[in-house]
Backbone as a printed PyTorch tensor [residue, N CA C, xyz], in Angstrom:
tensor([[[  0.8410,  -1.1730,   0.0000],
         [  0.0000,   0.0000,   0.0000],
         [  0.8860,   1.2370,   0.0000]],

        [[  0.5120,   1.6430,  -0.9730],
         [  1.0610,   3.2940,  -0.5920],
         [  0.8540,   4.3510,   0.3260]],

        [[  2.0910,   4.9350,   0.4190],
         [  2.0620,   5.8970,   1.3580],
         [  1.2660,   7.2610,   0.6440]],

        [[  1.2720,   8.0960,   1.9270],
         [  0.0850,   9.5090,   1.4450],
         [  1.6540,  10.6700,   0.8350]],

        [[  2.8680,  10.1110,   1.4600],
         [  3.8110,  10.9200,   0.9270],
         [  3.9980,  10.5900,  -0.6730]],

        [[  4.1580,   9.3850,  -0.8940],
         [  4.3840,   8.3240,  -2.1570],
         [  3.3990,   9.2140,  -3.1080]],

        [[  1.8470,   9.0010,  -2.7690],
         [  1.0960,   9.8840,  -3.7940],
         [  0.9470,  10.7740,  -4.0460]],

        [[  1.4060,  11.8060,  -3.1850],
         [  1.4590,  12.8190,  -3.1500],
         [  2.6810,  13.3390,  -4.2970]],

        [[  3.9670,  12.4330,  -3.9640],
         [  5.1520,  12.8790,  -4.7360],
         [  4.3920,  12.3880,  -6.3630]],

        [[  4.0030,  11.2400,  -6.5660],
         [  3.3090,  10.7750,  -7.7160],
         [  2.0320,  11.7430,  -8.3830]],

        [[  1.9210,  12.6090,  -7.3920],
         [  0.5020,  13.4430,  -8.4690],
         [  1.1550,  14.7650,  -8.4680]],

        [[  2.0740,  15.0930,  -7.8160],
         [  3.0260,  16.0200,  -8.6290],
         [  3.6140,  15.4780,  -9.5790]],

        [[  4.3410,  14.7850,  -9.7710],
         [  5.3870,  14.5630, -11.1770],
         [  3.7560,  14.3900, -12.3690]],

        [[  2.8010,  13.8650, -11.9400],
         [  1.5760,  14.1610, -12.9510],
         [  1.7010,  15.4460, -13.0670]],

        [[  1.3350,  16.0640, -12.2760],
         [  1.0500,  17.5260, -12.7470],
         [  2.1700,  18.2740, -13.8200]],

        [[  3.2870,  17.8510, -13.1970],
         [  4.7430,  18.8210, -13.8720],
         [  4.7360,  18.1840, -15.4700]],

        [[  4.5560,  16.7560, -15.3420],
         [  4.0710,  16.0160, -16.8080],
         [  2.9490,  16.8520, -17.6910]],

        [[  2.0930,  16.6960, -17.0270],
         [  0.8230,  17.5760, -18.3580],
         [  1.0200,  19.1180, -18.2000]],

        [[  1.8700,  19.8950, -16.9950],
         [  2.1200,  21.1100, -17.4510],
         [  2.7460,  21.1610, -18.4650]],

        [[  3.9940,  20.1430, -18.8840],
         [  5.1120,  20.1630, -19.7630],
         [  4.5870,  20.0140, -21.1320]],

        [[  3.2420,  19.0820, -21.0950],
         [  2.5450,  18.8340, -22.3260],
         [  1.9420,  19.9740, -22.6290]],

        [[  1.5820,  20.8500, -21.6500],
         [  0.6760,  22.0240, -22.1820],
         [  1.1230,  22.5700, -22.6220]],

        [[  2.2690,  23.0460, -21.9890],
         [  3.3330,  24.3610, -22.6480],
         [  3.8320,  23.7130, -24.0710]],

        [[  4.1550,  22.8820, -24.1550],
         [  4.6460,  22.8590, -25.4890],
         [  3.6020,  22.6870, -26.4260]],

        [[  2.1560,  22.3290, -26.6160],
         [  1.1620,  22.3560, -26.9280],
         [  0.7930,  23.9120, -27.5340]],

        [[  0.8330,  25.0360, -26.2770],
         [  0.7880,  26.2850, -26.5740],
         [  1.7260,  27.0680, -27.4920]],

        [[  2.9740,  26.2890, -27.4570],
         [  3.5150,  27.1900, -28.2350],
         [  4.3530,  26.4780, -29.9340]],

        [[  3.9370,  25.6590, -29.6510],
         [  3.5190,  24.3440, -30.6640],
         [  2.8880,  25.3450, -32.6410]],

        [[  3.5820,  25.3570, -33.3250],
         [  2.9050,  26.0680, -34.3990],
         [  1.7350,  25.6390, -35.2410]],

        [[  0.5680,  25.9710, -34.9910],
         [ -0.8570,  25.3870, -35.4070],
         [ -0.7840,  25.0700, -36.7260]],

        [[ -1.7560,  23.5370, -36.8900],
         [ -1.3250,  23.5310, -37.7790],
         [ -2.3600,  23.9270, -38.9900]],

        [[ -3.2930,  24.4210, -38.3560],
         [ -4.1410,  25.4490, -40.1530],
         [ -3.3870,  26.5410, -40.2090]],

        [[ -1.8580,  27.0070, -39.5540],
         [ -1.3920,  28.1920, -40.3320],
         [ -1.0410,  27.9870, -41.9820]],

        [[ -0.9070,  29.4150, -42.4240],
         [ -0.8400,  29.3930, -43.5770],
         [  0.5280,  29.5210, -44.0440]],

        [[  1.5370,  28.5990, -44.8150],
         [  2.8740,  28.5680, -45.1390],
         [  3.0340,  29.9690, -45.4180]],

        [[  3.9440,  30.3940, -45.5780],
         [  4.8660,  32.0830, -45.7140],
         [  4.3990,  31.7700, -47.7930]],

        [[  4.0950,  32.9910, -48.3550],
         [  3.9960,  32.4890, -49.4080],
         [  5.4240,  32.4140, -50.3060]],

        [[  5.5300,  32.2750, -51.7280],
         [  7.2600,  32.0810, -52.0680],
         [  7.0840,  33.3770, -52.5000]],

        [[  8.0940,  34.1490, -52.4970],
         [  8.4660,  36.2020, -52.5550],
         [  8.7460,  35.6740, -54.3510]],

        [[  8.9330,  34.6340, -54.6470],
         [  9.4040,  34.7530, -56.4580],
         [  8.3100,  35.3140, -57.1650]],

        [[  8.8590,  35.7870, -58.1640],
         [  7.4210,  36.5390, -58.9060],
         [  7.5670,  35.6930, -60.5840]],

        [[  6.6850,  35.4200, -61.1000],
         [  5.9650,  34.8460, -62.2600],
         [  6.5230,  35.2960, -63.4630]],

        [[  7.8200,  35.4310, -64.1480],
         [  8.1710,  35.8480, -65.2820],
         [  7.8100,  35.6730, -66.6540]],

        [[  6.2280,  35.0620, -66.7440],
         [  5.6580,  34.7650, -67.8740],
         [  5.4600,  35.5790, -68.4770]],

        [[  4.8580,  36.7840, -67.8690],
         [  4.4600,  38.3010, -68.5460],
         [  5.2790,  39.0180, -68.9810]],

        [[  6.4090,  39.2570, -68.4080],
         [  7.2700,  40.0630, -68.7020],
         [  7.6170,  40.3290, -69.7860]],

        [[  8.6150,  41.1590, -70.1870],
         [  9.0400,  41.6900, -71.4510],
         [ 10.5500,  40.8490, -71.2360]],

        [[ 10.8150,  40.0970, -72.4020],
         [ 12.3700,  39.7470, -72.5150],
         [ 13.1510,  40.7730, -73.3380]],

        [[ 13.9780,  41.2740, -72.8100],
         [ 14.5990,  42.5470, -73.5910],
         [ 15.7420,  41.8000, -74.4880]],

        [[ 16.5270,  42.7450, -75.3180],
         [ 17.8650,  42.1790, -76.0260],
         [ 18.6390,  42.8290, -75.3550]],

        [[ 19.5540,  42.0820, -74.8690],
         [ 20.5120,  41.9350, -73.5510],
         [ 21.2720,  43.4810, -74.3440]],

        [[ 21.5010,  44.1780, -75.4120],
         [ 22.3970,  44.7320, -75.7050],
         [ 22.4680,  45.9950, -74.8490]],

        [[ 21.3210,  47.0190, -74.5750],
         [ 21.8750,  47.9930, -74.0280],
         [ 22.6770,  48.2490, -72.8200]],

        [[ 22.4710,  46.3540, -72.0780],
         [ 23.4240,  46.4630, -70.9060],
         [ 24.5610,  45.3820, -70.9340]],

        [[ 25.1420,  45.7550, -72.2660],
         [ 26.3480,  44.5660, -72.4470],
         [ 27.2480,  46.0670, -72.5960]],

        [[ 28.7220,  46.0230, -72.6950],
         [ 29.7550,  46.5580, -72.9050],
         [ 31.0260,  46.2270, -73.6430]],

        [[ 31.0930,  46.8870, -74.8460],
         [ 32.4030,  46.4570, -76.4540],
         [ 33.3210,  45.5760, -75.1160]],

        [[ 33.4520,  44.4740, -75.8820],
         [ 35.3730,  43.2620, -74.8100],
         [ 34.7560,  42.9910, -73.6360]],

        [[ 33.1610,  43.2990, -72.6730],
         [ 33.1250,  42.7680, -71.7570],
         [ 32.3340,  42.0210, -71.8020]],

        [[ 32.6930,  40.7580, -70.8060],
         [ 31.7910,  39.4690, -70.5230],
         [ 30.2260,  40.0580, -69.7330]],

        [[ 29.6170,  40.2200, -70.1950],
         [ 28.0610,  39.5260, -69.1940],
         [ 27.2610,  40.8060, -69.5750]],

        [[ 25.9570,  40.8040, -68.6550],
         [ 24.5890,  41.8460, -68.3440],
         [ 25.2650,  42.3120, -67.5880]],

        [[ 24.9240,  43.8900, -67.4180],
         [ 25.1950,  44.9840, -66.5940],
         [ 24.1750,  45.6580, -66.4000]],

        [[ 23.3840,  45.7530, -65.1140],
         [ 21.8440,  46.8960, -65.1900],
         [ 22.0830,  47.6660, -63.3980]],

        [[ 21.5720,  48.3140, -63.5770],
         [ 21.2890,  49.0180, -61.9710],
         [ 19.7780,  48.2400, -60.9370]],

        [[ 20.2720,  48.3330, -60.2570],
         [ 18.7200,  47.6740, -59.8300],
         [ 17.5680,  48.9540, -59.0230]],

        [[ 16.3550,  49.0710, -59.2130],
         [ 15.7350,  50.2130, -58.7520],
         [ 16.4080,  50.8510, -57.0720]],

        [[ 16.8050,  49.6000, -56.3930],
         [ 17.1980,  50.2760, -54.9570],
         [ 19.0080,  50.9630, -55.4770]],

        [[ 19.2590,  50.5150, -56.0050],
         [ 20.7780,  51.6150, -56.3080],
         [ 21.4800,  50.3400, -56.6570]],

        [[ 21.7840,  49.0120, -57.0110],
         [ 22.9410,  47.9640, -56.2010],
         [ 23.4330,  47.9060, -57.8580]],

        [[ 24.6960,  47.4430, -58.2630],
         [ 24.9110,  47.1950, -59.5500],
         [ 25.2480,  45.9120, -59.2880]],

        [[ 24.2700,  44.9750, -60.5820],
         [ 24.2550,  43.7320, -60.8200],
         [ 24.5390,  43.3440, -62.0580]],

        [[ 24.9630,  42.3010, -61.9750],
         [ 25.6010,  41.4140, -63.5370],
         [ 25.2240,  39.8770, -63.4890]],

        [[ 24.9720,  39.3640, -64.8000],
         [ 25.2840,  38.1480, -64.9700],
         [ 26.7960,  38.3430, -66.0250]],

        [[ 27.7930,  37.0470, -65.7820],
         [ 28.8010,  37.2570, -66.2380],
         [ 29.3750,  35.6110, -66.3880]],

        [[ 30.3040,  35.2960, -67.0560],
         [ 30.7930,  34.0610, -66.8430],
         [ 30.1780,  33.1800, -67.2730]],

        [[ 30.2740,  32.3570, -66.6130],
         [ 29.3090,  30.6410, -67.0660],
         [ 27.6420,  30.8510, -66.4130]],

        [[ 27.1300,  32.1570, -66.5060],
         [ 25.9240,  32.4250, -65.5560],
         [ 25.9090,  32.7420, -64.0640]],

        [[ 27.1430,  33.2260, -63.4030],
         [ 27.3250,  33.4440, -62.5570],
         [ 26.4540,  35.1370, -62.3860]],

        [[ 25.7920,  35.4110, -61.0340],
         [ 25.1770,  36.7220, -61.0030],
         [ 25.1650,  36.6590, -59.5220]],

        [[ 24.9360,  38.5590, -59.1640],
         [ 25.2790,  38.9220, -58.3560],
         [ 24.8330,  40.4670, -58.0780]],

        [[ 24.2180,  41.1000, -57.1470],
         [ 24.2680,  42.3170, -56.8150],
         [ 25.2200,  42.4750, -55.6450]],

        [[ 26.0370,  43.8700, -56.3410],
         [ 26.5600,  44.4310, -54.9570],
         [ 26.4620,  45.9560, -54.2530]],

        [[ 26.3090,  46.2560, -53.5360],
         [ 26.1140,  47.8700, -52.8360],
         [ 25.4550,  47.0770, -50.9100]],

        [[ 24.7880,  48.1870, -50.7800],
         [ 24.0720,  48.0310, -49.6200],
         [ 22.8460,  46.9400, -50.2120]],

        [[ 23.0990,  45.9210, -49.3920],
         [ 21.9370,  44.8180, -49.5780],
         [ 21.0030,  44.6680, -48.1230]],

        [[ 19.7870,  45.6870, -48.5340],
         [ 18.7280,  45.2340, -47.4620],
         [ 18.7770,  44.2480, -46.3240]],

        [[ 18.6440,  43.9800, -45.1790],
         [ 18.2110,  42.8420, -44.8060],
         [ 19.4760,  42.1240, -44.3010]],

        [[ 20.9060,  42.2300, -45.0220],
         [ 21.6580,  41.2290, -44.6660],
         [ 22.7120,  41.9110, -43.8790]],

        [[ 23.3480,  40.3120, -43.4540],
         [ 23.9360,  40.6860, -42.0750],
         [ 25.1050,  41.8200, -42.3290]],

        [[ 25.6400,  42.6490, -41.1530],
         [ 26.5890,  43.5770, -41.0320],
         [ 27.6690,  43.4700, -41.7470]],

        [[ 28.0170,  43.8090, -42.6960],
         [ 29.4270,  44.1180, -43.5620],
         [ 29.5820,  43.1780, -44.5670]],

        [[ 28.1110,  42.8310, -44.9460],
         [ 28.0320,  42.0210, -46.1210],
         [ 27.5640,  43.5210, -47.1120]],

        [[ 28.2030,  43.2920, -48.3000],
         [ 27.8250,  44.2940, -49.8280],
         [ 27.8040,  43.4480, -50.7260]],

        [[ 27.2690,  42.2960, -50.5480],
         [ 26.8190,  41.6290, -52.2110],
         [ 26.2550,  40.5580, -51.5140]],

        [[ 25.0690,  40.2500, -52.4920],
         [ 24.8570,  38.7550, -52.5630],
         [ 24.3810,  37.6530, -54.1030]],

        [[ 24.5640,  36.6610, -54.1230],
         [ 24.7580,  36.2320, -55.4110],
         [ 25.0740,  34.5550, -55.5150]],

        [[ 25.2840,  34.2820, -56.6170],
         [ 25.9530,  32.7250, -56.9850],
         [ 27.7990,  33.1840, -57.8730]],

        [[ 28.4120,  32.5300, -57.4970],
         [ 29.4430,  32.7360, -58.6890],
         [ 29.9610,  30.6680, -58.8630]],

        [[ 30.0360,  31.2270, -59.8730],
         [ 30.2190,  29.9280, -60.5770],
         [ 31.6580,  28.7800, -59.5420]],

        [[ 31.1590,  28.1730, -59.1960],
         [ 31.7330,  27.0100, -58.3310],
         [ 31.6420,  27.1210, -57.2880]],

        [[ 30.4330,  28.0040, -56.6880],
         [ 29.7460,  27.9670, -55.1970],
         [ 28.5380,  26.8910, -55.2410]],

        [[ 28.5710,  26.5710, -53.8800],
         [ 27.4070,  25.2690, -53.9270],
         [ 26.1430,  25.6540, -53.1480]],

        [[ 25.8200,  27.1610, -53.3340],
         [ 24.7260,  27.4940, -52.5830],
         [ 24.6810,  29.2330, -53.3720]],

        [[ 22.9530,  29.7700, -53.4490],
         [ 22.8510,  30.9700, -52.9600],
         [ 23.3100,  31.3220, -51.4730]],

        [[ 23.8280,  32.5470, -51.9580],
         [ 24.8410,  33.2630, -50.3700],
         [ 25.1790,  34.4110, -50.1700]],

        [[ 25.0740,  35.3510, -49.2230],
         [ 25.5100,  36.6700, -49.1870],
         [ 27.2040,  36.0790, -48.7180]],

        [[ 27.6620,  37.2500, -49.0620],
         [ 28.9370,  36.9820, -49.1100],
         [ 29.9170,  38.7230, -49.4900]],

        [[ 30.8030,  38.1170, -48.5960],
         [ 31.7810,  39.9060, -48.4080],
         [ 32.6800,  39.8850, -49.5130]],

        [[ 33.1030,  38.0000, -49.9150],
         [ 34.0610,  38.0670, -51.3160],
         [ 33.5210,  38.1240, -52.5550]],

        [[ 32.2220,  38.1680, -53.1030],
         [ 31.5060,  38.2720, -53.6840],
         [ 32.0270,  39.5020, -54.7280]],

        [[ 31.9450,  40.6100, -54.1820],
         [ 32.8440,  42.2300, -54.6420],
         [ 33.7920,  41.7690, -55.6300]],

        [[ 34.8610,  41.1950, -54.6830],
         [ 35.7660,  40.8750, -54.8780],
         [ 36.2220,  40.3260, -56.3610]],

        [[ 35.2180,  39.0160, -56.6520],
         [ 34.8590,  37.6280, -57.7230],
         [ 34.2250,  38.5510, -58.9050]],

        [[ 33.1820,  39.4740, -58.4480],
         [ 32.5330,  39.8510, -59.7820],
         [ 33.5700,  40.7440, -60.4730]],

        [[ 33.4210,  40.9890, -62.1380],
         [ 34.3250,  41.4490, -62.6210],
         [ 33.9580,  42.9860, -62.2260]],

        [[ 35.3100,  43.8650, -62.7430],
         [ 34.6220,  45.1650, -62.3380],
         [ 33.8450,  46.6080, -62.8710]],

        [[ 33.4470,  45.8060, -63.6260],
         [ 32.2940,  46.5310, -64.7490],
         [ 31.2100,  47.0100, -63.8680]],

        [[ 30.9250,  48.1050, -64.0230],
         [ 29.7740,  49.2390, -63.5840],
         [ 28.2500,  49.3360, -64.2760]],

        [[ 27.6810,  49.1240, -63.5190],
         [ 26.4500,  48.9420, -65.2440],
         [ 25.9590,  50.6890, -65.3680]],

        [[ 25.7160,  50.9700, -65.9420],
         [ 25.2710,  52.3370, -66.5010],
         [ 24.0040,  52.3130, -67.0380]],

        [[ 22.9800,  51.7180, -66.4390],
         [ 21.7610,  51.8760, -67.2150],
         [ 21.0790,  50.6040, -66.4470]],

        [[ 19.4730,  51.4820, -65.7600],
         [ 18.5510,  50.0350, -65.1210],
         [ 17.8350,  49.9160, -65.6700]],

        [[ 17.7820,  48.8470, -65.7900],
         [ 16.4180,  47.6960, -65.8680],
         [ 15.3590,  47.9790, -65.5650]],

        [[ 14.6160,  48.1640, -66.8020],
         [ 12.8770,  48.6960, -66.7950],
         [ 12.2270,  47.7860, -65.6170]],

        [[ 11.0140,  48.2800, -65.1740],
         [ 10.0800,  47.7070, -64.6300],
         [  9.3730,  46.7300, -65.4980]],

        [[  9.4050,  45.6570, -64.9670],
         [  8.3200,  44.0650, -65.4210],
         [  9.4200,  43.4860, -67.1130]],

        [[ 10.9470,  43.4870, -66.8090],
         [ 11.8320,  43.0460, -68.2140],
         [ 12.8660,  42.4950, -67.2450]],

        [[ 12.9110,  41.2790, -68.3090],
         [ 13.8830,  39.8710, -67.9320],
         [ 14.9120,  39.9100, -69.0560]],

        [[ 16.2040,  40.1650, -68.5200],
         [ 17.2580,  40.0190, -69.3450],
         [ 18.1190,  38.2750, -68.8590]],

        [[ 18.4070,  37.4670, -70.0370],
         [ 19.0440,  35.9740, -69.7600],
         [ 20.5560,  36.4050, -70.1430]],

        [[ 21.4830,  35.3060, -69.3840],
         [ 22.8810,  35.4870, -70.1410],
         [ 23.4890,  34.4330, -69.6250]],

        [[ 23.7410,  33.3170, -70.2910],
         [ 24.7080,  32.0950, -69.9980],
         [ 23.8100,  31.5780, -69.2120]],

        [[ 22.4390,  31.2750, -69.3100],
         [ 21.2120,  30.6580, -68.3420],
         [ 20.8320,  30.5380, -67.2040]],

        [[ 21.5890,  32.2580, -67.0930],
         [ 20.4710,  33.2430, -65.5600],
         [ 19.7540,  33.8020, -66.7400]],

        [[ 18.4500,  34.1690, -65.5660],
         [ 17.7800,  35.1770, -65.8660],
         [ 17.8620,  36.1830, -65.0060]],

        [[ 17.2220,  37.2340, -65.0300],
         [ 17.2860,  38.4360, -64.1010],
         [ 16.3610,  39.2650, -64.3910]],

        [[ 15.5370,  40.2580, -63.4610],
         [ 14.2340,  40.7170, -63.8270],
         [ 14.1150,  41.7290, -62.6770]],

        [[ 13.6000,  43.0730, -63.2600],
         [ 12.8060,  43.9180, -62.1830],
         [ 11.2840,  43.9350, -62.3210]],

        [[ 10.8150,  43.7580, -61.0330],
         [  9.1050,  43.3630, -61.0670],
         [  8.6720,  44.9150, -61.0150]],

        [[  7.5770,  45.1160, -61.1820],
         [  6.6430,  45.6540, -61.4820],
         [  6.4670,  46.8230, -59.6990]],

        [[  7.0330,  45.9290, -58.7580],
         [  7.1500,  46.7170, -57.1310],
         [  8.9660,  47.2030, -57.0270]],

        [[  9.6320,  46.8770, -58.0940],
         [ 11.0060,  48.0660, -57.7100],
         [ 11.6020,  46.2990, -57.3160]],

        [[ 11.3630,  45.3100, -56.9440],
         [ 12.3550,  44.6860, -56.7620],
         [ 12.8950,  43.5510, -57.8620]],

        [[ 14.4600,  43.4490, -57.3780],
         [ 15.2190,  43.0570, -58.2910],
         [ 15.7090,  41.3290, -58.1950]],

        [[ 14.4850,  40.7030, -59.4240],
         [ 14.9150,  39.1490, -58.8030],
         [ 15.6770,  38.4470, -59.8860]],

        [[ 16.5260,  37.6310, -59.3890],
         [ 17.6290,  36.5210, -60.0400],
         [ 17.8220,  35.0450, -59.8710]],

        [[ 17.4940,  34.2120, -60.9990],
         [ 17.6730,  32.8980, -61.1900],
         [ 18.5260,  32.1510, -61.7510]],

        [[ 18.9580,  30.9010, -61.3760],
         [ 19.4460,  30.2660, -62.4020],
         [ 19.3410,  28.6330, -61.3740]],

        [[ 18.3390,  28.0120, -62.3110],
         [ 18.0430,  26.6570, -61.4920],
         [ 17.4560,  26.9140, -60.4360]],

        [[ 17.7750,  26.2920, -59.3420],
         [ 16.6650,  26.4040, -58.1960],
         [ 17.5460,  27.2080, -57.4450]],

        [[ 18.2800,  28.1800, -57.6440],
         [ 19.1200,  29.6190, -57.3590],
         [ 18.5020,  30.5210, -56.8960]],

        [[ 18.3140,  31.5720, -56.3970],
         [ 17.3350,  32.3830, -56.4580],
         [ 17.4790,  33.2100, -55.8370]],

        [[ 17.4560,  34.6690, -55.7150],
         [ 17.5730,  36.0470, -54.8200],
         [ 16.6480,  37.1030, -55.4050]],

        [[ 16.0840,  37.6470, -54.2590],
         [ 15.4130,  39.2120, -54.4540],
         [ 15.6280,  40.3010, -53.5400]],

        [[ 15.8350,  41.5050, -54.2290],
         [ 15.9040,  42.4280, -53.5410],
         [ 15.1250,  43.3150, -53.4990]],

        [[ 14.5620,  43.7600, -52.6960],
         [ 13.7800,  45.2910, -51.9540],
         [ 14.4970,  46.1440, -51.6520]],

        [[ 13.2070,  47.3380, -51.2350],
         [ 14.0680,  48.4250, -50.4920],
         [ 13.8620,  47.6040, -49.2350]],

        [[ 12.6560,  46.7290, -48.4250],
         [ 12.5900,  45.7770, -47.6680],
         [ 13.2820,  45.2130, -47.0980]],

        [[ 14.1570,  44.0600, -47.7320],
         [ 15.1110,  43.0390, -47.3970],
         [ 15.0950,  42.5000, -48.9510]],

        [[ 15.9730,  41.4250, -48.6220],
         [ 16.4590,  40.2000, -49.7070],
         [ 15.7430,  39.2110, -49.0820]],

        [[ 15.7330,  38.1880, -50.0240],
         [ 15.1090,  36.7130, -50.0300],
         [ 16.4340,  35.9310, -50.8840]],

        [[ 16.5200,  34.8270, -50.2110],
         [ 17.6580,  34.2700, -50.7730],
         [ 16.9260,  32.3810, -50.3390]],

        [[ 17.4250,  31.9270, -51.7710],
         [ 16.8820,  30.2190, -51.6530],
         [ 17.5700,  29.9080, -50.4700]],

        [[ 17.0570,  28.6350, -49.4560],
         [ 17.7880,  28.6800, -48.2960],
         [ 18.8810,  27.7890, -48.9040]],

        [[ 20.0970,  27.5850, -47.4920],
         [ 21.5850,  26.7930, -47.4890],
         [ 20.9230,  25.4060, -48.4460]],

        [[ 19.4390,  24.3990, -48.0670],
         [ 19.2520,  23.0910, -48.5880],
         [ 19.5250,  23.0340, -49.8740]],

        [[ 19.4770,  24.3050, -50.2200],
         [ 19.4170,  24.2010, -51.9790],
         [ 20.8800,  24.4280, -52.6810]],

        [[ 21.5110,  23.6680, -51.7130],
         [ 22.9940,  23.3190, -52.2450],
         [ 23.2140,  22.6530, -53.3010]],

        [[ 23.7250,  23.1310, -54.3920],
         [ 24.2860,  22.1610, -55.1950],
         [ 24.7110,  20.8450, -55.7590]],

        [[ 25.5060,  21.2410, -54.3170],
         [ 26.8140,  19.9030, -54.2430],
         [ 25.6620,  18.3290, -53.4740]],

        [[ 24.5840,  18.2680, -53.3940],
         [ 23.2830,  17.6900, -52.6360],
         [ 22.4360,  17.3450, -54.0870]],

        [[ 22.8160,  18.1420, -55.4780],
         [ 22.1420,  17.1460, -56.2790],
         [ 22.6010,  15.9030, -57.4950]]])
């Protein structure tokens, strides 16, 4: 027979048990929320421009401004990249991008560095997709500036950036 101490200790550890269930219950993420939607925007509509007014005589790639100020390129084997002040990302980062033999979208400080150093002189209309070495690149119709190539992916705002997460590594397919 049990003691009155015995049950006593036994309907506490109950209690501390279904408090523990509650709390994590409460803060538990429901599940009719609604997923975050994807920030990519629909490049069916758009206008495909001829890459020429933002190419340059002897240089490799696209050169455009992006509506928030950043100068971006595709260049290389499809490597692309904005660099200036990038919304959103962490402290003493100025570019973010893919360059060709990285295994992820990534902000990145060497980024500057990698892209060639061509200036673009001229932005990119609202709702026009310029391709080059099989990126694309596009300013939407709200000022921001988005970039693909495969399941690659970055946008910029005056907001923040959106960047495909680390899973969408490369070197993983």
């Amino acid at each position: 027979m049990r003691s009155s101490r015995e049950s006593s200790r036994g309907a506490r550890r109950l209690a501390a048990l279904v408090g523990a269930v509650v709390a994590a219950v409460a803060v538990a993420p429901h599940a009719t929320a609604e997923p975050e939607p994807e920030p990519w925007p629909t490049l069916r509509y758009f206008d495909h421009a001829d890459v020429a007014p933002w190419t340059f005589p002897g240089v490799d790639g696209v050169w455009f401004l992006a509506p928030t100020g950043q100068n971006c390129g595709i260049w290389g084997r499809g490597s692309f990249a904005c660099s200036g002040h990038i919304p959103g990302a962490p402290p003493g980062t100025q570019a973010v991008g893919w360059v060709t033999g990285d295994r992820a979208m990534h902000y990145d400080w060497t980024v500057p560095f990698r892209m060639p150093p061509t200036r673009a002189h001229a932005p990119l209309p609202s709702r026009t997709v310029v391709e080059h070495q099989g990126t694309t690149c596009a300013v939407t119709g709200e000022a921001q500036t988005y970039c693909e190539r495969g399941p690659l992916k970055f946008m910029l705002s005056a907001e923040g950036t959106w960047l495909t997460p680390p899973w969408m590594d490369l070197s993983r397919r």
